[in-house]
PAMARBA-74579 format. One record per residue (C-alpha): residue number from 1; residue in one letter; x, y, z negated. Coordinates in Angstrom, 3 decimals, decimal comma, padded with zeros to 6 digits, m for minus. Example, Ala and Ser with C-alpha at 12.3 -4.5 7.8 and 13.67 -1.06 7.14 Angstrom:
<sites>
SITE    n  res         X         Y         Z
SITE    1    A   012,300  m004,500  m007,800
SITE    2    S   013,670  m001,060  m007,140
</sites>
This chain:
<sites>
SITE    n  res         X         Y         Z
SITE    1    X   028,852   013,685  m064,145
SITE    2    X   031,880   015,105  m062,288
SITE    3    X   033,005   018,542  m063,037
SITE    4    X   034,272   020,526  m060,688
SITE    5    X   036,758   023,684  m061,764
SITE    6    X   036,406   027,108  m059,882
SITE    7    X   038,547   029,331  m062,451
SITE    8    X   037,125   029,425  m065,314
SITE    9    X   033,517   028,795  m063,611
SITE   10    X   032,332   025,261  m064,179
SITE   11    X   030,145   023,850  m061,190
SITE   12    X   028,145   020,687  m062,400
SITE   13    X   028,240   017,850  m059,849
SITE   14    X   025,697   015,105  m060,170
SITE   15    X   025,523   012,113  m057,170
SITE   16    X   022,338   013,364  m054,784
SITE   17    X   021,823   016,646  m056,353
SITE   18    X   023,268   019,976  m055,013
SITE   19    X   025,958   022,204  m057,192
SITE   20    X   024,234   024,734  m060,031
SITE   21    X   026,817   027,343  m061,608
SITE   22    X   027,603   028,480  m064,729
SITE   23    X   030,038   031,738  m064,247
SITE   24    X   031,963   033,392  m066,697
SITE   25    X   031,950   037,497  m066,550
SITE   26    X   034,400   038,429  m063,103
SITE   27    X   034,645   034,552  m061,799
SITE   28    X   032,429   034,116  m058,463
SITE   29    X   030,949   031,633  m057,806
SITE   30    X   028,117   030,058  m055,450
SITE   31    X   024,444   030,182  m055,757
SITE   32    X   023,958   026,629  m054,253
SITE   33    X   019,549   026,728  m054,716
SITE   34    X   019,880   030,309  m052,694
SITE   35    X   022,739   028,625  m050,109
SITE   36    X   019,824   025,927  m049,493
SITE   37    X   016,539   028,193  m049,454
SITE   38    X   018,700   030,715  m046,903
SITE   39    X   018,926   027,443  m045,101
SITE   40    X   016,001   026,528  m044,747
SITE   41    X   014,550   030,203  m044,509
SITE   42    X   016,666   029,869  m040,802
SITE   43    X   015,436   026,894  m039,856
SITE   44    X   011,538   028,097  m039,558
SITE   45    X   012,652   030,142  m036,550
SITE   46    X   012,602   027,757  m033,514
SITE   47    X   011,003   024,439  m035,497
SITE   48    X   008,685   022,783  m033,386
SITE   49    X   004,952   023,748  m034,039
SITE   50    X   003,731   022,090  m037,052
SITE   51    X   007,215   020,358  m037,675
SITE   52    X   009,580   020,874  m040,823
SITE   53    X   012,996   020,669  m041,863
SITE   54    X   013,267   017,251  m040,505
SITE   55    X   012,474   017,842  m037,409
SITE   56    X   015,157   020,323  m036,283
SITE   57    X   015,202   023,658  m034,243
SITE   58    X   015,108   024,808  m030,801
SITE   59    X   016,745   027,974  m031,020
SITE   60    X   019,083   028,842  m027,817
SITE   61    X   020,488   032,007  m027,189
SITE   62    X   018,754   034,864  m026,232
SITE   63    X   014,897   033,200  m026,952
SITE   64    X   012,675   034,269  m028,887
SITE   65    X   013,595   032,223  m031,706
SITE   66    X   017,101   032,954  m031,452
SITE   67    X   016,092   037,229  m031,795
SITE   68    X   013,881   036,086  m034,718
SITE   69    X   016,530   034,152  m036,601
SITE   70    X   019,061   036,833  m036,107
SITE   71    X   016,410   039,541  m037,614
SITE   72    X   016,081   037,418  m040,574
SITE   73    X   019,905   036,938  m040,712
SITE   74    X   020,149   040,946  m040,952
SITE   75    X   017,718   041,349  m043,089
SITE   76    X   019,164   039,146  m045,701
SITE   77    X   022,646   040,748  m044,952
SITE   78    X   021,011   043,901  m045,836
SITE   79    X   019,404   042,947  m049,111
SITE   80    X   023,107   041,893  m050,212
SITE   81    X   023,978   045,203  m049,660
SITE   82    X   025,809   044,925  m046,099
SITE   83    X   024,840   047,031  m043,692
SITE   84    X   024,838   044,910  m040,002
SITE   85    X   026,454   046,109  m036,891
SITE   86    X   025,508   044,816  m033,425
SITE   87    X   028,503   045,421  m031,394
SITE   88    X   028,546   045,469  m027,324
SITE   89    X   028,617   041,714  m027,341
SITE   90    X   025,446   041,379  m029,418
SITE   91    X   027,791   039,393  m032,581
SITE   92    X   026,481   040,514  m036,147
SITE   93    X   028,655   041,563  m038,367
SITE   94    X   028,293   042,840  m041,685
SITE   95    X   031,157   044,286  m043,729
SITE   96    X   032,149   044,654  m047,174
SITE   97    X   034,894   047,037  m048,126
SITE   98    X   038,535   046,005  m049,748
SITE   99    X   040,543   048,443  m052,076
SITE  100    X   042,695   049,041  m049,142
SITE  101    X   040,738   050,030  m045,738
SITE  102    X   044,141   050,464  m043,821
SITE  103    X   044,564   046,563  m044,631
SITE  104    X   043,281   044,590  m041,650
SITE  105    X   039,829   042,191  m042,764
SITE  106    X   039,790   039,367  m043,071
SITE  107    X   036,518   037,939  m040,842
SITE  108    X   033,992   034,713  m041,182
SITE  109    X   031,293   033,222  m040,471
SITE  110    X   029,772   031,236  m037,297
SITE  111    X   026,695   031,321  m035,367
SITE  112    X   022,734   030,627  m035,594
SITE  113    X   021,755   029,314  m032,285
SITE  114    X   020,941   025,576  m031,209
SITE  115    X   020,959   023,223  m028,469
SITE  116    X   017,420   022,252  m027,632
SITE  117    X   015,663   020,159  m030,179
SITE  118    X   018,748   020,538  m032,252
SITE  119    X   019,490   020,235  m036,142
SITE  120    X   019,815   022,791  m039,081
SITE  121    X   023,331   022,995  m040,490
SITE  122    X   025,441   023,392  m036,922
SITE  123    X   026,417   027,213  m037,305
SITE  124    X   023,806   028,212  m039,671
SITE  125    X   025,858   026,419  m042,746
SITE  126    X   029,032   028,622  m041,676
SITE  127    X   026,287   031,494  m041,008
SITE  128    X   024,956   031,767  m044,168
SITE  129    X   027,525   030,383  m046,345
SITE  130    X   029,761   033,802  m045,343
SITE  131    X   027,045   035,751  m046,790
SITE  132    X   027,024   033,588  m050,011
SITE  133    X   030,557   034,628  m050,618
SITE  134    X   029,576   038,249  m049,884
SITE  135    X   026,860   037,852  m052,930
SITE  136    X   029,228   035,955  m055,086
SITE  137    X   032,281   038,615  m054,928
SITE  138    X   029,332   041,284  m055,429
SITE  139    X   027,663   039,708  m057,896
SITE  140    X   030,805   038,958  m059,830
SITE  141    X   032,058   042,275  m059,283
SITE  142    X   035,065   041,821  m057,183
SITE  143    X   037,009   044,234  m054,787
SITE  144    X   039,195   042,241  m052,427
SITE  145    X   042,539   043,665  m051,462
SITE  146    X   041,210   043,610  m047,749
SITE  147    X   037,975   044,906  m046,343
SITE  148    X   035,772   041,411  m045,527
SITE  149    X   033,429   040,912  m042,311
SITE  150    X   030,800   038,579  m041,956
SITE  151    X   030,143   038,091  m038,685
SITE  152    X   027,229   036,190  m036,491
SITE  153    X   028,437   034,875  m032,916
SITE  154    X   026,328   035,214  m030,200
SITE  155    X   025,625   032,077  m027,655
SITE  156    X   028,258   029,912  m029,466
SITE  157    X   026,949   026,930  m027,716
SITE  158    X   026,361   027,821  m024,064
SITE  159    X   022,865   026,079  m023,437
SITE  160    X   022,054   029,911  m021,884
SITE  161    X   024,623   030,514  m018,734
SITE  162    X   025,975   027,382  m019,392
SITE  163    X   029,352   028,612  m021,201
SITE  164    X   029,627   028,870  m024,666
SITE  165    X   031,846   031,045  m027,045
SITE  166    X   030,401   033,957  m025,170
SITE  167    X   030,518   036,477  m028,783
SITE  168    X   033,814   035,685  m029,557
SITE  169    X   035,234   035,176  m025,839
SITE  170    X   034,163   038,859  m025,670
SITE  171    X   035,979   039,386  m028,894
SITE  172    X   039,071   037,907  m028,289
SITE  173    X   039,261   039,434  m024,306
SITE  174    X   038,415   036,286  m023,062
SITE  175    X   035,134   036,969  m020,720
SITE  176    X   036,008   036,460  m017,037
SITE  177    X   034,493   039,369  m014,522
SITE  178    X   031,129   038,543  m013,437
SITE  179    X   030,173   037,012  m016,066
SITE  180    X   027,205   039,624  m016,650
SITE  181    X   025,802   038,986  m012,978
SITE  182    X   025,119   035,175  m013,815
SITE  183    X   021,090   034,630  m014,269
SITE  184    X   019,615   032,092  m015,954
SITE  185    X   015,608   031,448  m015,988
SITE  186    X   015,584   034,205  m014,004
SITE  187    X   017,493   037,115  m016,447
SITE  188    X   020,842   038,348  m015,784
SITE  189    X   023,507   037,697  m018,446
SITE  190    X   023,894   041,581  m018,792
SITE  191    X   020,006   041,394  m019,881
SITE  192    X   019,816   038,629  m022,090
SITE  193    X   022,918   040,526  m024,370
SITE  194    X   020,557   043,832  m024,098
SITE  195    X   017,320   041,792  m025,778
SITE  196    X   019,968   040,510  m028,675
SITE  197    X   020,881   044,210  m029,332
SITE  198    X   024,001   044,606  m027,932
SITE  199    X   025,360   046,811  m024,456
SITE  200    X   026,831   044,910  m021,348
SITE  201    X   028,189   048,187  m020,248
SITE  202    X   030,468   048,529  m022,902
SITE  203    X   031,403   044,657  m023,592
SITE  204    X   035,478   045,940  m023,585
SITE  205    X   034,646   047,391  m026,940
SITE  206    X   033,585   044,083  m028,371
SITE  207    X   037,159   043,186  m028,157
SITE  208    X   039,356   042,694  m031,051
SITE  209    X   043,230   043,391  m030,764
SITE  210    X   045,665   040,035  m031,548
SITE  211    X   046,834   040,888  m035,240
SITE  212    X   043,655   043,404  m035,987
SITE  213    X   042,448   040,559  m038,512
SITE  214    X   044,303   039,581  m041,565
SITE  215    X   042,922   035,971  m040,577
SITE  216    X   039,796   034,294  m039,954
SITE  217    X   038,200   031,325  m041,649
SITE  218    X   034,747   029,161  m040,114
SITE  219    X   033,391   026,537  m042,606
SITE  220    X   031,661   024,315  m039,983
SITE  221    X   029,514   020,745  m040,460
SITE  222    X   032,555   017,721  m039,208
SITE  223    X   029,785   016,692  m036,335
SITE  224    X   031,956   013,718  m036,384
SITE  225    X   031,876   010,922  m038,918
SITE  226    X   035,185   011,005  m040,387
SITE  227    X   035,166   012,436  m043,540
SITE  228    X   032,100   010,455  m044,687
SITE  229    X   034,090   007,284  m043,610
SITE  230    X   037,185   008,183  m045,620
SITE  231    X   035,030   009,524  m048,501
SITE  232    X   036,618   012,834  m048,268
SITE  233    X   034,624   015,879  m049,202
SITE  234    X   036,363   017,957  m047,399
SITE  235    X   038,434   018,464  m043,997
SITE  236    X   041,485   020,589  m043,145
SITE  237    X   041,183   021,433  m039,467
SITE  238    X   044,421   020,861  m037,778
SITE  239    X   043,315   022,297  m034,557
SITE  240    X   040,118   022,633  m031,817
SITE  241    X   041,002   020,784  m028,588
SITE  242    X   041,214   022,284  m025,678
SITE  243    X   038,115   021,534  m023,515
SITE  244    X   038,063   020,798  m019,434
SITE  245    X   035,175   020,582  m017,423
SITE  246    X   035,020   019,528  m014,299
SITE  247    X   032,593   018,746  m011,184
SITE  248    X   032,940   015,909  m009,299
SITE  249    X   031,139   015,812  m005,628
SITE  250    X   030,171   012,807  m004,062
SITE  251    X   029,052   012,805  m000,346
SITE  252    X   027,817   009,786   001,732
SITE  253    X   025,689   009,673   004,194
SITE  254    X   021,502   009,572   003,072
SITE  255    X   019,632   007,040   005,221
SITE  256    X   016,763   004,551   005,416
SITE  257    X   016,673   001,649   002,153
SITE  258    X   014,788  m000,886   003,849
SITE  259    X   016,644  m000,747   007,711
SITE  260    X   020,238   000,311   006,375
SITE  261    X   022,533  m003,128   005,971
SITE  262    X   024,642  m003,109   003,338
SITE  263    X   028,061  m003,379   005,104
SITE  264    X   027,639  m000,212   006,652
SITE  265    X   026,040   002,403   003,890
SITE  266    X   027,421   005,156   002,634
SITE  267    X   026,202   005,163  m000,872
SITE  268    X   027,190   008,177  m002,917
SITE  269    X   025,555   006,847  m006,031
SITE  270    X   027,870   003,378  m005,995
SITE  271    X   030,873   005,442  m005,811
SITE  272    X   029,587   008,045  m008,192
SITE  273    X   028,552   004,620  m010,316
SITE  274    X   032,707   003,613  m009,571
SITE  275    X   033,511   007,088  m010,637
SITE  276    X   032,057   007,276  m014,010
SITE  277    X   033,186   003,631  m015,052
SITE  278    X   036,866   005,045  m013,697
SITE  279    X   036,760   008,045  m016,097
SITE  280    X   035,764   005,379  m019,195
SITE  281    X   038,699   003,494  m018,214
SITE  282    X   041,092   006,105  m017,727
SITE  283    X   040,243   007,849  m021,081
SITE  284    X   040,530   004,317  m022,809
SITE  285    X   043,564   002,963  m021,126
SITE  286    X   045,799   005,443  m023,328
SITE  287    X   046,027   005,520  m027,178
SITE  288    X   044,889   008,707  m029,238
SITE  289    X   042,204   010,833  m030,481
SITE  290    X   041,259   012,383  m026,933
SITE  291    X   037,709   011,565  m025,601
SITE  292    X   036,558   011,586  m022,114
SITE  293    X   032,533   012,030  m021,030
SITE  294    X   030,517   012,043  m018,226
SITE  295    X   027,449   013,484  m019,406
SITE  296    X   024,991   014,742  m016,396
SITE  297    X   024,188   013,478  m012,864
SITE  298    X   022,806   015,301  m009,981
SITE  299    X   021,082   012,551  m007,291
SITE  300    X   020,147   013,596  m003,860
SITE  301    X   017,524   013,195  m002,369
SITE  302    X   016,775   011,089  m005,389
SITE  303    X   014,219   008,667  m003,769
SITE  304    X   013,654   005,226  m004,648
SITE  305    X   013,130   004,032  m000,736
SITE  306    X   016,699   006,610   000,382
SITE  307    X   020,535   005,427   000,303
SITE  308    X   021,705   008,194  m001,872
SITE  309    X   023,917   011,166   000,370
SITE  310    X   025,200   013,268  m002,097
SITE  311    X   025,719   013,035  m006,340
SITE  312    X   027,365   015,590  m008,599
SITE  313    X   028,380   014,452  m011,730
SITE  314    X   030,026   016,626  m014,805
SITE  315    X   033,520   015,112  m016,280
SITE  316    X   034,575   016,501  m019,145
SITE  317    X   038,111   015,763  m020,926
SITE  318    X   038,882   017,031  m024,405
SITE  319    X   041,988   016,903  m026,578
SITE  320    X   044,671   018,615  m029,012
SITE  321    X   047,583   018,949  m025,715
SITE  322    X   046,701   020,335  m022,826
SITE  323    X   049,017   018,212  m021,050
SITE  324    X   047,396   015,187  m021,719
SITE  325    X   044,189   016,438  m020,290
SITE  326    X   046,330   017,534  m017,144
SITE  327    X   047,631   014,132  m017,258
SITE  328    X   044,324   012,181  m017,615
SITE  329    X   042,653   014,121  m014,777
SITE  330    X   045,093   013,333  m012,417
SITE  331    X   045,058   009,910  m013,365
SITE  332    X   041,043   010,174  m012,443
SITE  333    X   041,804   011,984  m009,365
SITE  334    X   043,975   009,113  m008,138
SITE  335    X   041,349   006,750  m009,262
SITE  336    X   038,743   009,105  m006,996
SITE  337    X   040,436   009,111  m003,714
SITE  338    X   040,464   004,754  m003,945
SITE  339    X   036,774   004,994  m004,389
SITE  340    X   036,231   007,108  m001,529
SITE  341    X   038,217   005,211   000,689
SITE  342    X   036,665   001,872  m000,594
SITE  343    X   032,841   002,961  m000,462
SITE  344    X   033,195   005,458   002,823
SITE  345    X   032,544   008,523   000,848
SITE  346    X   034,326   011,971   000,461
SITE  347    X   035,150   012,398  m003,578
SITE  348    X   035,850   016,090  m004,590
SITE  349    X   036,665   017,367  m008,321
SITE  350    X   036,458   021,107  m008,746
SITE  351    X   037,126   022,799  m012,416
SITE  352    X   034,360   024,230  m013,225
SITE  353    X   035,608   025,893  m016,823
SITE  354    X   038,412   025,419  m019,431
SITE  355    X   038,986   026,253  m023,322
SITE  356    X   042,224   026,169  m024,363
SITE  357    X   042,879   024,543  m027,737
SITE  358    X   044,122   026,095  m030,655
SITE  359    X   046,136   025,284  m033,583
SITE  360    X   045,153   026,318  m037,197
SITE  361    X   047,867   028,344  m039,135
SITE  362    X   049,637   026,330  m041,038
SITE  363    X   049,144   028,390  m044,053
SITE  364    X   045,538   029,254  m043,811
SITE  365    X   044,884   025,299  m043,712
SITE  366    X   047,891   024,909  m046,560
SITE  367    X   045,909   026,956  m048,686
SITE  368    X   042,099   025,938  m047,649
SITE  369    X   044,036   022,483  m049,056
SITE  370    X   045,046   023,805  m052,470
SITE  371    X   041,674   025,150  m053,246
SITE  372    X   040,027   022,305  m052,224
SITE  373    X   042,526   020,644  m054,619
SITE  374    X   041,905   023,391  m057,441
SITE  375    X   038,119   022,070  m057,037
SITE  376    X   038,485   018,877  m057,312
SITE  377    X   037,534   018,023  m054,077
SITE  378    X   039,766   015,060  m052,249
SITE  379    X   040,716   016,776  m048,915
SITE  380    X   042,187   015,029  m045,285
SITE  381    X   043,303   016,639  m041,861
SITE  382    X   041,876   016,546  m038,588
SITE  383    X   041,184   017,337  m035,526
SITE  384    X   037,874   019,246  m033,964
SITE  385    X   036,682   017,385  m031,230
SITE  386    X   034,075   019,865  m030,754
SITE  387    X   034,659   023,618  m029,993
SITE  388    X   033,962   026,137  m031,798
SITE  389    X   034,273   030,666  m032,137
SITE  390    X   037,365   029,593  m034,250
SITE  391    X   039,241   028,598  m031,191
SITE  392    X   038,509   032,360  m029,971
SITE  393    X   039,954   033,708  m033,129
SITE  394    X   043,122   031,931  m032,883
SITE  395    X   044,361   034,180  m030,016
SITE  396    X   043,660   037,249  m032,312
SITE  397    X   044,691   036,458  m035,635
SITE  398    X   045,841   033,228  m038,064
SITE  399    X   042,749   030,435  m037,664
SITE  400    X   041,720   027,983  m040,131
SITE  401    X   038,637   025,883  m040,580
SITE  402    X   036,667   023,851  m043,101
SITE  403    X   035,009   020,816  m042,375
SITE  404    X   032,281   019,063  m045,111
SITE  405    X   030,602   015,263  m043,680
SITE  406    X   027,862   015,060  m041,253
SITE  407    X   025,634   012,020  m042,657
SITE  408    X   026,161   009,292  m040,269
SITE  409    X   027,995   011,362  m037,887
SITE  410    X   025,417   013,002  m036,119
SITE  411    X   025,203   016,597  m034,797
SITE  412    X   023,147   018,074  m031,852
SITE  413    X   019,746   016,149  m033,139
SITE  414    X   016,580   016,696  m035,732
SITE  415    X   018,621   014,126  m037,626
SITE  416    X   021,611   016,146  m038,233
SITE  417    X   022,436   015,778  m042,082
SITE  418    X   024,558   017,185  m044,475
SITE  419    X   023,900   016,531  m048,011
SITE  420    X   023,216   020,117  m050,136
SITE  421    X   026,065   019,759  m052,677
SITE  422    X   028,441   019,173  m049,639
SITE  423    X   027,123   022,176  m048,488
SITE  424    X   027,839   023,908  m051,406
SITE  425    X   031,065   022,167  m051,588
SITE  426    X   031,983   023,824  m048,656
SITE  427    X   030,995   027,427  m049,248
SITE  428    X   032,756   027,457  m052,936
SITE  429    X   036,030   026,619  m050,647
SITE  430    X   035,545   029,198  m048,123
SITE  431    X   035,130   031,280  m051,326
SITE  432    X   038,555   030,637  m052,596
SITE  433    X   040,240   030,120  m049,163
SITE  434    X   038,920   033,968  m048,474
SITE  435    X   040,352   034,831  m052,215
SITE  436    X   043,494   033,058  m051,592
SITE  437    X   044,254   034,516  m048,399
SITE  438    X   043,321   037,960  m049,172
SITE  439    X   046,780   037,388  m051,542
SITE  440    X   048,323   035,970  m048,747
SITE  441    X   050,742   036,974  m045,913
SITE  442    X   049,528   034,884  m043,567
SITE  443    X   050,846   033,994  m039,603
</sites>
């Protein structure tokens, strides 16, 4: 058995099995059987019919499962004695007093919905890990020095209106104007917030002021397969990466398969087909941790006996700099305009939407480290490849996150894994890290 110190709170470790506590008087500490049955509570709301836990959730923004799960959400928040806010943007947040109330909070949490036929621990660990430190410090009888909010982002992953971040792009400024015309499945943007509780027509008061937060911590699922490769329990997030999406257009000219000769077609799908294999190439041809994707394909007229006219294909490019995303998309661009003149097509590549990066503070993440390190829990830095509200955060107050292993790597999918005493892991560090800061001057 490996113990595990929190204080003078002893949390018993065994291989396979999730944490159980034993707290002396004053010492929080996690509830890691509650942690997993809050869990799993969340996970009934957009499972497929008949399915369970294994089979994931379908719960995008704005449905009806993501309205149910965030009902459940409050209602737990209230039975710890929080009492939720919707604000204008439609985030939850639920807030617990510090023995200062001039002091600015410190805020975390994440975010409940799901990609279709997604897994269970993408946001909702973060979720409902936030309010396990709000019953811990209650429970335990603590009064931090600054007032703490829990908080629940709305349409963190952008499967609705395709753009994600929306909560805490409203909260940090960040929404664009317009933005609450755009209709999806028929319901205006401005709607959709309405059915989640919160008021389009007063979205500027979502916003939070840079340096109204003392600092801001997510604990988030890796989604990568990192830390279970390096046997780490936990990660230090050294920054998101900036994300930028693009659309490329490919015309040619659509005409008959059969009385068409090859020499002189104007296939749009070969040169989109060039295109893609360019952007692979590209992305490879330099070293580092940046990642290049084309991930959806638009044929027309998209028949089997037509020479394809015209193809639209996503490119997305994602890393720490933004100048080496600048760089790599020019190098694509230069690679597009030799495809076009080689298969007699017109290439264009439009932006289509862009997410800066953002660094963690250097002494959240120092001290998310030394409480790792206080637990006994072996700790390495990296990178998100993925984005998440934190990103948001950074432009209005010191950022840091926590990672704990995805099993096999695997996010976005029923078979999303994380084991339960790496979940716990991970909420008795966001514990301290939200103790350690709350002593803390932070920048």
């Amino acid at each position: 058995m490996t113990l595990v110190l929190l204080g003078t709170a002893t949390l018993a470790v065994r291989p396979g099995q999730a944490l159980r506590r034993t707290a002396s008087p004053g010492v929080p500490a996690i509830n890691a059987a509650r942690l997993q049955g809050h869990i799993e509570g969340l996970s009934t709301f957009g499972r497929p019919p008949g399915g369970t836990f294994a089979d994931g959730v379908t719960r995008v923004a704005y449905s009806d499962a993501d309205v149910g799960g965030r009902r459940y959400v409050t209602d737990l928040m209230r039975t710890a004695g929080l009492t939720p806010r919707i604000d204008a943007a439609g985030n939850i947040i639920g807030r617990r007093e510090g023995r200062d109330p001039a002091r600015p909070p410190i805020l975390f949490g994440s975010h409940i919905d799901s990609v279709p036929n997604g897994g269970n621990f993408d946001g909702p660990l973060g979720t409902l890990a936030a309010l396990e430190v709000m019953l811990a410090l209650a429970e335990a009888g603590i009064t931090t020095e600054h007032p703490l909010e829990m908080v629940v982002w709305a349409n963190e992953e952008g499967v609705a209106y395709g753009s994600g971040l929306d909560g805490s792009r409203a909260a940090a400024g960040e929404l664009r104007e317009g933005e609450m015309e755009h209709v999806w499945n028929g319901v205006s943007r401005a709607n959709a917030i309405r059915t989640i509780g919160g008021d389009p027509a007063q979205i500027a008061q979502a916003r939070r002021a840079p340096g109204s937060i003392h600092c801001y911590l997510e604990l988030h699922i890796e989604q990568g397969g990192v830390l279970e490769k390096t046997g780490a329990a936990i990660g230090v997030v050294e920054g998101i990466v900036g994300i930028d999406r693009f659309e490329a257009t490919v015309r040619g000219v659509a005409n008959h398969a059969g009385t068409t000769p090859m020499p002189e077609r104007h296939d749009a799908l070969v040169a989109a087909a060039r295109l893609v294999l360019a952007v692979n190439e590209v992305v490879r041809a330099e070293p580092g941790r940046h990642v290049g994707t084309v991930g959806q394909l638009s044929v027309s007229p998209n028949a089997p006996n037509v020479v394809p006219g015209l193809v639209k294909l996503t490119i997305e490019l994602r890393d720490l700099s933004s100048a080496k995303i600048a760089r790599l998309e020019q190098a694509i661009e230069t690679r597009a305009a030799t495809i076009a003149l080689e298969t007699q097509t017109e290439v264009t590549i439009a932006p289509l939407s862009h997410h800066d990066g953002a660094m963690a503070s250097l002494a959240v993440a120092g001290a998310i480290e030394r409480v790792a390190a206080d637990l006994g829990l072996r700790s390495v830095r990296l990178p998100s490849g993925a984005g998440h509200d934190a990103q948001m955060m950074a432009r209005v107050g010191p950022m840091g996150m926590i990672f704990v292993p995805s099993l096999g790597g695997v996010s976005h999918s029923p078979k999303e894994a994380t084991r339960w005493e790496d979940c716990a892991h991970g909420a008795a560090v966001l514990l301290q890290a939200v103790l350690a800061t709350d002593r803390m001057t932070v920048r």
